[in-house]
N, C-alpha and C positions, 0 to 999 in steps of 0.2 A: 564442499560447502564453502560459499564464500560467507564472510565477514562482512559487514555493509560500513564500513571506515566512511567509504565514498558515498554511502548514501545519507550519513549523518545532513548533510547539505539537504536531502528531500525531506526533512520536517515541513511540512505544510500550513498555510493558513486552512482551517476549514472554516467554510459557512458564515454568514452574515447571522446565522440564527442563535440568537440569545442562549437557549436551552436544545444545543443540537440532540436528537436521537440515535438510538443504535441504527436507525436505517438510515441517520443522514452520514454516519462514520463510512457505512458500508459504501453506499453508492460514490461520494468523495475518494474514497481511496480507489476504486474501481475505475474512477473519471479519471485519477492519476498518473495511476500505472500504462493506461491506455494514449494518454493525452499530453502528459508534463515531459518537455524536452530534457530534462533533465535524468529521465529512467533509460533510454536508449544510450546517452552520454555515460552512465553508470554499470549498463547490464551488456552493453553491447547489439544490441537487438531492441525491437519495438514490438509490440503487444496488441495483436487486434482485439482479443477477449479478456476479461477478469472477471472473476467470481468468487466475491468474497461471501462467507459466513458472518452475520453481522454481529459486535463483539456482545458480551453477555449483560455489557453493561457500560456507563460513558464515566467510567471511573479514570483517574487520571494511574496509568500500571497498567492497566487491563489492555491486554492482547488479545490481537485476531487475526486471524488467516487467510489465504487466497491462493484460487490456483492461476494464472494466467496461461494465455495462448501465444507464443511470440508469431511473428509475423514467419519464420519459419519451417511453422510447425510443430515446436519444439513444447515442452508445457513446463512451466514454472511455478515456485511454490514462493511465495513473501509473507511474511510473519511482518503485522503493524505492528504498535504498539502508541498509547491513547498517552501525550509527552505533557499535556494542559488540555482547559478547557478550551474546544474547537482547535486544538492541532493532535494530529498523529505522525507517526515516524515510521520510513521501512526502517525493522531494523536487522531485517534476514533476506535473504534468497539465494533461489538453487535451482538451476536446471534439473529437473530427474532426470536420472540416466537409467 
């Protein structure tokens, strides 16, 4: 299991939206792990799929999960975590072996 030291840097802005939702958490991090040049520079690979569970609630603590698809092949697990209102943070991943 890696530590994510290196992905402390992927805190993200989310959303222009005043009172984001759990499905604007979901989809935002989904768009990130797919799309932010920053996750290939960190995990080594890039990610055609994500599919996140969206978290239980937009509390600032509250974690949530994803599995991703790297580009190849491979499936990956990221554990968010909700850092402020409209950011989230990876603060897990792991290839499954």
């Amino acid at each position: 299991m890696r530590r994510v030291a290196a992905l402390a840097v992927l805190a993200v802005g989310l959303l222009a939206a005043c009172t984001p939702d759990q499905t604007d958490y979901k989809h935002e991090a989904e768009s990130f792990i797919k799309g932010d040049e920053r996750v290939p520079a960190a995990t080594g690979t890039t990610f055609t799929k994500a599919e996140f569970a969206p978290p239980a609630n937009t509390k600032v603590g509250t974690k949530y999960s994803c599995v991703a698809v790297a580009a190849d092949g491979t499936t990956w697990d990221f554990a968010v975590q909700i850092t402020a209102k409209n950011r989230f943070e990876i603060v897990d991943y792991n290839p499954r072996v």
